[in-house]
N, C-alpha and C positions, 0 to 999 in steps of 0.2 A: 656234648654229643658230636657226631661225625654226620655231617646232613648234608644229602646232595640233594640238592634243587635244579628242577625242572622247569625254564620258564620258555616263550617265545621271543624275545629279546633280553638285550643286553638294558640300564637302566640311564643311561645318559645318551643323549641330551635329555631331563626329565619333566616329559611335556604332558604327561595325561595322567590321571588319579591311579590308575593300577600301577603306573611306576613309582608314584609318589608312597604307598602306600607299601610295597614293596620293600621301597630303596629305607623306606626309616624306621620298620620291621630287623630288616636285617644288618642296618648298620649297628643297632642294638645286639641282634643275637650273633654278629661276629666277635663281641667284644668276649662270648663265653662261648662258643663252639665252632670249629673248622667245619667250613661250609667250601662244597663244591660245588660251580653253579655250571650248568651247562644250558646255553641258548642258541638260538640263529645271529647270527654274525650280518649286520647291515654293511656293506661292504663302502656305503655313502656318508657311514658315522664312525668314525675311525674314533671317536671319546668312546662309546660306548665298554669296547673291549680298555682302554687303557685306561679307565677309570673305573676300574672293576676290583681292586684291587681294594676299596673305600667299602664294599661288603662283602667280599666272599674272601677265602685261604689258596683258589684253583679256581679260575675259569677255562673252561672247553668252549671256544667259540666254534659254530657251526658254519659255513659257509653259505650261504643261500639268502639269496634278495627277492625277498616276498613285495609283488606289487605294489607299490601306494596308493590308498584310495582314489579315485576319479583317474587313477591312469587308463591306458587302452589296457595293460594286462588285465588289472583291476576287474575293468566290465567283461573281457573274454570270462574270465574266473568266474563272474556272476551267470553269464552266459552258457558256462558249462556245469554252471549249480545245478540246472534245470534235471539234468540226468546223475548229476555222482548220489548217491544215500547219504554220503554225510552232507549234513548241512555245510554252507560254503565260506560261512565263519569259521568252522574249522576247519573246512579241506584245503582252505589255501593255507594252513603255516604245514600239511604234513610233511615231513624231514626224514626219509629213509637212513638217513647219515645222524641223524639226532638218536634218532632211534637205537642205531647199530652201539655209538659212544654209551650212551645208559646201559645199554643189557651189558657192554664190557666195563664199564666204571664197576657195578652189580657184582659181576661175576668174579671181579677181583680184589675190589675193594671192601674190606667191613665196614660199611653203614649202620649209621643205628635208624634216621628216617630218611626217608624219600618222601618231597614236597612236590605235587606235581601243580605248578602257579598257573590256575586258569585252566577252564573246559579247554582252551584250544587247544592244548600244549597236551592233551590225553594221546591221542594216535601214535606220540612219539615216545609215550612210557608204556615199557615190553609185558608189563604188569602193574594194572593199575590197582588190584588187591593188597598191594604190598606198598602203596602210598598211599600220604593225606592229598587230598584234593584240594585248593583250596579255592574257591565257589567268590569272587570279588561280584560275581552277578548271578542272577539265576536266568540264562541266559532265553532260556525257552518262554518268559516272562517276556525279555524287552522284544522280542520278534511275534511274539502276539500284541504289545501294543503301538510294535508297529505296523501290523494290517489294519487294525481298528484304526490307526489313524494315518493312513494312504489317503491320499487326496484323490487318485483316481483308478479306478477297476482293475489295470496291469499291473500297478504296485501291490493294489489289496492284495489279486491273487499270488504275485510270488511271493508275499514276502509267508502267506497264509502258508503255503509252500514249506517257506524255511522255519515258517514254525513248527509244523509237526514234526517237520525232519529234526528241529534242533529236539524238542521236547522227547521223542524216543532215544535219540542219541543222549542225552543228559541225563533221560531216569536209567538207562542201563549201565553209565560209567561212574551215578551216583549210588547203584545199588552194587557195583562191582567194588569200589573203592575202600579203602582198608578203613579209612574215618575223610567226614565231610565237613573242611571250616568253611562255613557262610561270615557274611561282614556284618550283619546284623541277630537279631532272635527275630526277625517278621521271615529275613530269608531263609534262618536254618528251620523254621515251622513250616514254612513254602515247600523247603524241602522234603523234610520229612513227611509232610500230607501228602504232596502231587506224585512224589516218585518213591513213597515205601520205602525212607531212610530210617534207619532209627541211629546209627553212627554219625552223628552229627553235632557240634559245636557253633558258638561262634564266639569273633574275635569284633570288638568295637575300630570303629574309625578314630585315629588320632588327628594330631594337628602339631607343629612348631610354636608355640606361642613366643617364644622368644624372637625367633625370625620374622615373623609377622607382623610384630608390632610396630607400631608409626614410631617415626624418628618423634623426638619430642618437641616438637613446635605447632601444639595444638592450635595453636590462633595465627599462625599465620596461614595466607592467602593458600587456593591452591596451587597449585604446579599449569600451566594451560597446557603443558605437552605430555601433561595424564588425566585433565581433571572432565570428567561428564559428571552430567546428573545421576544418570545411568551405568552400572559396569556390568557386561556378562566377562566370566575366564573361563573357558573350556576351548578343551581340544576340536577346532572343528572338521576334523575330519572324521569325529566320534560319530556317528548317524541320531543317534537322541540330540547332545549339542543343534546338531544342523537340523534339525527338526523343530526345536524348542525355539530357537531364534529365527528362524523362516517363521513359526506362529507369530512369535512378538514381534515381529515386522511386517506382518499382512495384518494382523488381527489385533493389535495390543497397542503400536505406538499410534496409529492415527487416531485413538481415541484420545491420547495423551496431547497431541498435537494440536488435537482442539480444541481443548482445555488449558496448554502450555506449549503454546508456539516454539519457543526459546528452548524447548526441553532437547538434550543432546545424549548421545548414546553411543558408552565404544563396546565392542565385541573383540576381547582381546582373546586369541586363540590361534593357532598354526591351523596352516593349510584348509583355508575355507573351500569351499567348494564355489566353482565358476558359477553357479545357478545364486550361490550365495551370494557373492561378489554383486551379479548383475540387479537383484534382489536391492541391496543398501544402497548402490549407486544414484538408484531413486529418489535416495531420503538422504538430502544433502545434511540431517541432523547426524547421520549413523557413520564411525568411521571403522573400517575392521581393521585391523592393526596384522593379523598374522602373527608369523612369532616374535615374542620380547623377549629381550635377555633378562626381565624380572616383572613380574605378573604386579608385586605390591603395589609401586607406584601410584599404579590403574585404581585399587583398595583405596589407598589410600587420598587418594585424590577425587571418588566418589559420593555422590551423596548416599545414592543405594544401589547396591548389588541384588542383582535380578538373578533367579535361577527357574525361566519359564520351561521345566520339561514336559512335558506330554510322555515320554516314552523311558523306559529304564530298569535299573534292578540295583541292589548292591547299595549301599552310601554315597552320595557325592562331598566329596574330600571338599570339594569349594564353597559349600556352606560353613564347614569347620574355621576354613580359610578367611573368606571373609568375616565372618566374626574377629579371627584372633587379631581380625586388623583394624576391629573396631569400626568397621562398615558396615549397618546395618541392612537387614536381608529380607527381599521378597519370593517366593517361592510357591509354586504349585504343591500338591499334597505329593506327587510321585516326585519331585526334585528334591524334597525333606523325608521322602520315605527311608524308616529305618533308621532313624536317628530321633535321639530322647527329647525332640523341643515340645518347646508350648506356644501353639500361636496365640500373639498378642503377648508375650512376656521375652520371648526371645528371637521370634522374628515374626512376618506375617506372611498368613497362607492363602491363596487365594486360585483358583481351578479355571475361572473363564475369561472372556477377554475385560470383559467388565468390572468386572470384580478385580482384577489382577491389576488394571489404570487405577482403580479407586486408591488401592493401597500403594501403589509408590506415587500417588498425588498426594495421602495421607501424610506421608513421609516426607515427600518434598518440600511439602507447607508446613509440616510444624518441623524446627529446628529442635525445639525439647524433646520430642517424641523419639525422635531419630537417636539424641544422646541416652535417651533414658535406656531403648531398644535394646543399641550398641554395648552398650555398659552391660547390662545382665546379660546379655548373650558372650562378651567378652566373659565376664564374670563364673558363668556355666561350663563353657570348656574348659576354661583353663584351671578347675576345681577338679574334673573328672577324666580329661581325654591328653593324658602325653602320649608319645608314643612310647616311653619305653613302660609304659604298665599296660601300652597296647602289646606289646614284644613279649613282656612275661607273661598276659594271657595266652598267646599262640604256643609260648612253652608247653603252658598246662595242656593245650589241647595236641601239642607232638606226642606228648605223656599217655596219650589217649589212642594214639594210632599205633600200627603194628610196626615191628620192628623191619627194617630189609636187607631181605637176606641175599645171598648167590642165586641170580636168575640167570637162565639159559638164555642166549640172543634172541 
């Protein structure tokens, strides 16, 4: 097939699970069909566009440098959420110039699909009837739970705000949409109940298992310039991420602390936010690293990998992750949401601050436990989730969307 893809960036440097999940999707579905990809151009990532070539057949780079989080533009953007109708997750990537490139690729090119990657990336395709959607979160989900879990009255309200605005915006470009991939069956049910979908699919979250696994020197010592008790990896400029970890550091480690003095803890993840910073500086056990040129190490140098979210939607890719690294996982029920495990066979789940110490104290204290965990959790994904039998599900379901035809600008 001849598939132009719609995303919001380019996928290198590949720092957050929509790129990851993205980038090894399509590096499988380049190997059978000419993929044009058209995104925003970072004008501060010069890899992105030149290494682009590793999944698509043409890329169209877009010119325009969208804020990063916690900058001033950033907060103006938030600032001027207060008035624009679309909610301000997607009104900061719209691209008149993104826009303009799709309806003329359309209008001259024979396509057989149009992929439009991500609710944000809608504004910028000229008809979203005539694409697959594909739904990596159900976005109007994670901005209701993040009012529910605002710490104080100005957050509840706007963020209460960008939910309704997101959740109208969502059920109207998912009932406009020609078919809807979600990354789970919890989220394409979500969808289809909350916004009257019935054009709806979904595609499993994969993993590398080959990549991920520990070099083979299971007994020896750790590494000290990767190894904690503790590992989070996520993006933190993801708002869940920083949300998840601001709990486990007000709410979670001093339980731990007073139980296991010695207990140490890295947060490996690009671009913390200053509040986050000021936050760990406190707890001389916490070190935040920023970004690594390779996440493993951290895996593998861990006792257990912590995934405390509170807030979210979609799969998180870093459960798959650590598993295939053979580090076993502790997890809230929304940080495992949407993915096939069993707590207490392949990791453990646990909701409050208390419950959530017990279990990585469970794990810290028994060394068996931790191997037995690790093992059937390794054991589980890497039986059922490559990416490329993730790749030929999203086949089946292009199979399922409409074909794109010549659209007017």
């Amino acid at each position: 097939m001849k598939l132009l893809w719609a995303k919001l960036d380019f996928l290198h440097p590949t720092t957050k699970g929509g790129h990851i999940r993205t980038l090894e999707m399509l590096k499988r579905l380049h190997r059978r069909h000419e993929i044009h990809y058209v995104a925003l151009e970072d004008p501060r990532s010069p890899e992105g566009v030149a290494r682009s070539a590793e999944y698509c057949s043409y890329p169209y780079p877009i010119r325009q440098r969208v804020p990063p989080r916690f900058s001033p533009g950033f907060f103006f953007q938030l600032a001027t959420g207060l008035f624009d109708p679309l909610p301000v997750a997607v009104a900061r990537f719209r691209s008149a110039a993104m826009r303009r490139q799709i309806a003329a690729l359309l209008a001259t090119g024979s396509f057989d699909r149009l992929v439009c990657d991500f609710l944000a990336a809608a504004p910028n395709v000229p008809d979203i009837s005539r694409a697959l959607l594909f739904e990596h979160n159900v976005e109007a989900m994670i901005w209701r739970r993040h009012a529910e879990a605002a710490p104080d009255p100005l957050r509840k309200a706007y963020f209460a705000l960008q939910a309704r605005r997101m959740y109208r915006y969502e059920q109207r470009i998912c009932r406009q949409a020609g078919f809807v991939a979600a990354v789970s069956p919890i989220d394409a049910a979500i969808i289809g109940r909350e916004f009257d979908v019935t054009r709806v699919g979904d595609v499993p979250t994969g993993v590398d298992i080959d990549f991920f696994a520990p070099p083979a020197a299971p007994s020896a010592p750790a590494d000290p310039a990767f190894a904690a008790d503790l590992v989070f990896v996520g993006s933190m400029d993801w708002m869940p991420n920083y949300d998840g970890v601001a709990w486990f550091l007000r709410d979670i480690l001093p339980l731990l602390l007073d139980r296991r003095p010695s207990l140490t803890v890295n947060v490996v993840g690009r671009n913390p936010a200053p509040a986050l910073v000021s936050l760990a500086s406190a707890r001389p056990s916490v070190r935040l690293t920023g970004t690594v040129a390779d996440i493993r190490p951290y895996l593998w140098n861990a006792a257990v990998s912590i995934v405390p979210l509170r807030v979210g939607s979609g799969t998180r890719l870093k459960i798959y992750e650590a598993m295939a690294a053979r580090c076993p996982v502790v997890s809230t029920a929304v940080g495992a949401e949407g993915l096939p495990l069993e707590h207490g066979r392949h990791l453990l789940l646990a909701n409050d601050p208390a419950s959530f110490a017990d279990a990585c104290l469970a794990l810290l204290d028994s060394e068996p436990r931790r191997l037995r965990l690790a093992r059937d959790a390794f054991d589980f994904v890497a039986a059922h989730f490559s990416w490329e039998s993730v790749a030929q599900k999203f086949e089946s379901l292009l199979d399922r969307a409409p074909r794109a035809s010549a659209l007017n600008p």
